[in-house]
N, C-alpha and C positions, 0 to 999 in steps of 0.2 A: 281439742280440735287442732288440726293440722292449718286449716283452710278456714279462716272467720271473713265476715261481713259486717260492716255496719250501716243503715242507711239513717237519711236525714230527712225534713224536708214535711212541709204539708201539701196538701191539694192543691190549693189556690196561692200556694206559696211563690216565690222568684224563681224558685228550681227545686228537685229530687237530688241526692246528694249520696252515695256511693264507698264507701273505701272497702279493697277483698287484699286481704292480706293471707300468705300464703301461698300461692302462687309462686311453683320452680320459676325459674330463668330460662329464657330460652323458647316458652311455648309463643306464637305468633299471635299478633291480635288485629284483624283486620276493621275496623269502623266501619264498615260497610255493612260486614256481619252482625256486628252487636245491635245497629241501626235497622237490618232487617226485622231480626226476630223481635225490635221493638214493635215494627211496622206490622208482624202476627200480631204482639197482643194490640194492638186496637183496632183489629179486624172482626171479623162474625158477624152472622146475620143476630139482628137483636140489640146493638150498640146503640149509646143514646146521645146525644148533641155533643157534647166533651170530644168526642174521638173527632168531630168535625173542625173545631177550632185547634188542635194541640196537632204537631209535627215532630215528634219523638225521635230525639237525635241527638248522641251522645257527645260532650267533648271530656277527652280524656285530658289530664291536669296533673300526673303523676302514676310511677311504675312502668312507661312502655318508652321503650327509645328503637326508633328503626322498623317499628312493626311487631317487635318482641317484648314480654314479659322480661323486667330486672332480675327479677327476684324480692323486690320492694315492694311496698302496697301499689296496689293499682287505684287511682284516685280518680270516680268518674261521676258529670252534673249533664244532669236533665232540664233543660229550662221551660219552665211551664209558661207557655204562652197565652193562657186563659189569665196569668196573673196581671195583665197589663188591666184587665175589666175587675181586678179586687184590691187594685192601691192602697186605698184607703182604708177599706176593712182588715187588710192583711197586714197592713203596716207594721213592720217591726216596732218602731217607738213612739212612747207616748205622745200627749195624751189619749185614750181611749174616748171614742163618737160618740156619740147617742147612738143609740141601739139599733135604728133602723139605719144610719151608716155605715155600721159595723157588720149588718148581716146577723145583728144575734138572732140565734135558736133557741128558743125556749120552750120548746112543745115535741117532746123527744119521739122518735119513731118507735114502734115495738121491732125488735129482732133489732135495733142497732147498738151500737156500744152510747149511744147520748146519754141515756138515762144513768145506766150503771155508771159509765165513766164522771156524770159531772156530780153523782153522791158522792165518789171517789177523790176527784180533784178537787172537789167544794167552788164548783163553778154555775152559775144559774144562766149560760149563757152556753149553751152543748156545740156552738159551734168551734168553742175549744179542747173537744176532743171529737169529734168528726172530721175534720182536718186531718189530723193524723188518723185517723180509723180507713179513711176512704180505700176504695182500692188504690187509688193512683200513685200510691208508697209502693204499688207491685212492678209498678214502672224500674224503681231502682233494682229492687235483685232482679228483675228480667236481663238489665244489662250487668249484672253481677255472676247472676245464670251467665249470659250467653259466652262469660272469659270461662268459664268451669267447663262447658261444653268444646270450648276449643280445647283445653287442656285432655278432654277425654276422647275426644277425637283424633289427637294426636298418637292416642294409646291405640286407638282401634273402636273403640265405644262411640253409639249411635242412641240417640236420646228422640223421640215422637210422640207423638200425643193423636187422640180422637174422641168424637163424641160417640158416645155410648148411648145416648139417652136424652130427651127431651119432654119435662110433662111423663106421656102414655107412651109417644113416640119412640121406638125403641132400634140399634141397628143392630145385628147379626155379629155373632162374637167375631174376636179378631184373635189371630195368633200369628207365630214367629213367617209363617209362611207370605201372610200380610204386610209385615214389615215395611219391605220395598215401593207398594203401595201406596203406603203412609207416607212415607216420605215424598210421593212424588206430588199429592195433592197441593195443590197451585195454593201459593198464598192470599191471595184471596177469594179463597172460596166462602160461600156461607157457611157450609158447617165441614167439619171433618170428619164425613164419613164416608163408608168405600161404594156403597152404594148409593145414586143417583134418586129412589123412592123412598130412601132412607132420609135422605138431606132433606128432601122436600116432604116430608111428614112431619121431621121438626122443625121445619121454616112456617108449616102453617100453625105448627101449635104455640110459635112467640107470634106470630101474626094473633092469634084469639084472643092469646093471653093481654096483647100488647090493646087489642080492641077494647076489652072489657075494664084499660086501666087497669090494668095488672098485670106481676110480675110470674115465673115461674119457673120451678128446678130444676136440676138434670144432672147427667153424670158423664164425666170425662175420664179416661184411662193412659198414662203413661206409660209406654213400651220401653223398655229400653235392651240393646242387641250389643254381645260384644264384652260383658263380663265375665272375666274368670272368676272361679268356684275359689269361696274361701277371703271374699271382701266380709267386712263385721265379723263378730266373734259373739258366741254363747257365754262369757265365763263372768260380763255383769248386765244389768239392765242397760245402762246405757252406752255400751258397746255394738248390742244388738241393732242389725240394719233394717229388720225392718220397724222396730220403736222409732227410731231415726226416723227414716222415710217420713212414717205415720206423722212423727212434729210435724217436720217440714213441709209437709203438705196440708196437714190441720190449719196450718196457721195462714194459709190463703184466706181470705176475707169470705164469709159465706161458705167457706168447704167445712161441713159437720160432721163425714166419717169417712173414714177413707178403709180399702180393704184392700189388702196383699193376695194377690191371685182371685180363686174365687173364695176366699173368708167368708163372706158372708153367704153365699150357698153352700160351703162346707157346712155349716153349723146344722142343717137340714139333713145332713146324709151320716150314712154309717162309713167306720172308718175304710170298708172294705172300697167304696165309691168314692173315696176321698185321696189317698194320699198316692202316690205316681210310685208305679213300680220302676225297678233300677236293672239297669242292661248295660254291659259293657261291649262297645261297639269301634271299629277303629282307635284301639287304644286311647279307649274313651268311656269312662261312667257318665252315663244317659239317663234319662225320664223317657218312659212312653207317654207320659202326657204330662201339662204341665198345670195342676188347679193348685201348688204352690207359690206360683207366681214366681219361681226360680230364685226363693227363700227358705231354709229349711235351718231352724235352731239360730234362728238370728245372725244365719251366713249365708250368700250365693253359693248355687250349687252348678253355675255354670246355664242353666236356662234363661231363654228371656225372663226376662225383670217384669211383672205387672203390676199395678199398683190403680187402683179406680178411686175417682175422689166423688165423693155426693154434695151436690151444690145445692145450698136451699135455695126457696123465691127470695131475689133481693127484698129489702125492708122497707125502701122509698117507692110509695107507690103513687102513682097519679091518681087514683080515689085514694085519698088517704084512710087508715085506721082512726080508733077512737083513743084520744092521748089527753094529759094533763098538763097545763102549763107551768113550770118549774118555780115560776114567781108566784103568779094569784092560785095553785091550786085546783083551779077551775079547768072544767071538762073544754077541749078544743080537738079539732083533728089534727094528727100528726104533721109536720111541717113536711110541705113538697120539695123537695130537694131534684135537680138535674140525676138523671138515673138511664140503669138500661134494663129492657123487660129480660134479657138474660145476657151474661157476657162468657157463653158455656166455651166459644171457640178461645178468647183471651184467658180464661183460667186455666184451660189445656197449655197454654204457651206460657205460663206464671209456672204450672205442675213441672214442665222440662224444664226450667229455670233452675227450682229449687230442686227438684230432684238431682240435675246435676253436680251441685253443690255439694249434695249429701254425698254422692258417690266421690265426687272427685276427692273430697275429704278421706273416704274410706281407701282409695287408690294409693293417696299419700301418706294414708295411715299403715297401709302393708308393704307398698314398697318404695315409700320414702323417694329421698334425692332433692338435693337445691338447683339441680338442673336438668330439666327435659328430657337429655340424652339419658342421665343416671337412673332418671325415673323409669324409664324403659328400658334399660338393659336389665334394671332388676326387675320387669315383670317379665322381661321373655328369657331369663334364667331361669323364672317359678314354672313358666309355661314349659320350657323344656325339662326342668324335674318331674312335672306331671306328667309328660308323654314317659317317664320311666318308670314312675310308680309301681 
């Protein structure tokens, strides 16, 4: 990889902790920006107490002098303001409390990493890997995301996100014509979608859900407008962009599948209904329509990008499930933890995050450069050999 990340940091921790290395020289980086799309993800209807105490807002610590990208890692902390109510529990050094000052968890959720993770670490106390499992680790690559999005913005590439889905509630496909649309949806609106009967069908279906103590799932879709044909390569498994993608968006906290175009209604059709027939148009190879997702052989073919992630019901529910407790054995219900009945608009804005990641990697995997200007004179070289083609 051209383009790495690393992040730090638990929930209840002092801060979220950041390095993206990779990153030409030269691309701009405004704190304003990376502080907004923070200020999406803890947005949506469906957010739970957390987003009410925390103020998400980056200081940058290294890689940016003047408003621009070095060329050196970019070194950026989030400081978690709910940490000032877990002193004690979160304390870096010993000794270790008694257990009710510490916050131990010993009564693991079903669908969370507690159980798996504390057989794994050989811990009887799950609040040592819940911490790190939380979503609020999504905090750091959002603001890792939002320098990748400047870098590809600066190329021409535009990255959006929307709800597709809530529960039953369901909104009207979207495509490249929609785009601008997408973009213009105010930030904070409750849900992101284009229609106004749409938004309020699945505003009332986290209202049911959220009534009955319970959580429930939905599906979010990343656009992206603005790539040329020929980012990823077919020639190994993990060159292909859309395996890529697929990681990087699997690994969102509760996203369990994710499909490139329509995938998953392909799988239903014959291939005559399936695959986009090809037109050369203004010295230009086109799709008449796009159910690849503007992926083909694990390469951009120049189409909008789609990409749909399926979010299951969060795992922390206000009725809790039926659990076991990790010391005595004995039947208990699952520990209640602070939660949201869906966070479907903040995982759309985690989705442009790391999506953009994954591309901006692909961008500096084809056309290289340690600085900005290089980067782009060699895409609009490729760009001007394909208008000769």
């Amino acid at each position: 990889m051209r383009l790495r990340y690393l992040t730090a940091g638990e929930s209840h921790g002092p801060a979220l902790t950041v390095i993206v290395e990779g990153l030409p020289a030269g691309i701009p980086v405004a704190r304003e920006a990376i502080d907004r799309l923070l200020r999406r993800r803890m947005g949506g209807h469906g957010r739970g107490g957390r987003m009410k105490i925390e103020n998400d807002r980056v200081e940058l610590l290294g890689g940016v002098r003047f408003g621009r990208t070095l060329g050196s890692p970019v070194s950026v902390v989030i400081h978690n303001l709910d940490h000032e109510n877990w002193r004690e529990s979160m304390a870096v050094d010993g000794p270790r409390p008694d257990d009710e000052t510490a916050r131990a968890v010993s009564r693991p959720r079903p669908g969370h990493a507690d159980l798996a993770g504390a057989l794994k670490y050989g811990t009887h106390d799950a609040r040592d890997i819940l911490e790190r499992a939380s979503a609020r680790e999504t905090a750091a690559r959002t603001a890792a995301g939002s320098l990748a999005m400047g870098m590809l913005g600066e190329l021409g590439v535009e990255v959006t996100s929307r709800t597709v889905s809530v529960g039953e509630a369901r909104a009207a496909d979207a495509d490249a014509a929609d785009f601008d649309a997408l973009l213009a949806i105010a930030d904070d609106e409750p849900m992101r979608a284009l229609q106004e009967k749409e938004a309020k069908a699945m505003i009332a279906a986290v209202d049911d859900a959220s009534s009955a103590g319970d959580s429930i799932g939905g599906v979010f879709e990343i656009l992206v407008r603005g790539l040329p044909p020929g980012l990823g390569s077919h020639v190994h498994w993990d060159r292909k962009l859309d395996g890529l993608l697929a990681h990087a968006l699997m690994s969102i906290p509760a996203v369990k599948a994710v499909s490139i175009g329509e995938g998953i209604e392909n799988a239903a059709r014959r291939g005559s209904e399936t695959h986009d027939e090809i037109v050369y148009q203004d010295k230009e190879f086109r799709r008449t329509s796009n159910r690849a997702g503007g992926i083909e052989g694990g390469i951009t073919n120049g189409e909008l990008l789609r990409a749909c992630c399926y979010l299951k019901p969060l795992s922390t529910l206000p009725r809790p499930l039926k659990s076991v407790d990790l010391v005595s054995k004995e039947p208990f219900e699952a520990t209640r933890e602070r939660t949201d009945t869906i966070p479907i608009v903040a995982a759309g804005v985690v989705g442009e995050a790391m999506a953009s990641l994954v591309l901006a990697d692909a961008m500096l995997e084809k056309f290289g450069g340690d600085r900005l200007e290089e980067t782009r004179a060699n895409l609009q070289s490729y760009l001007s050999a394909l208008g000769d083609f």
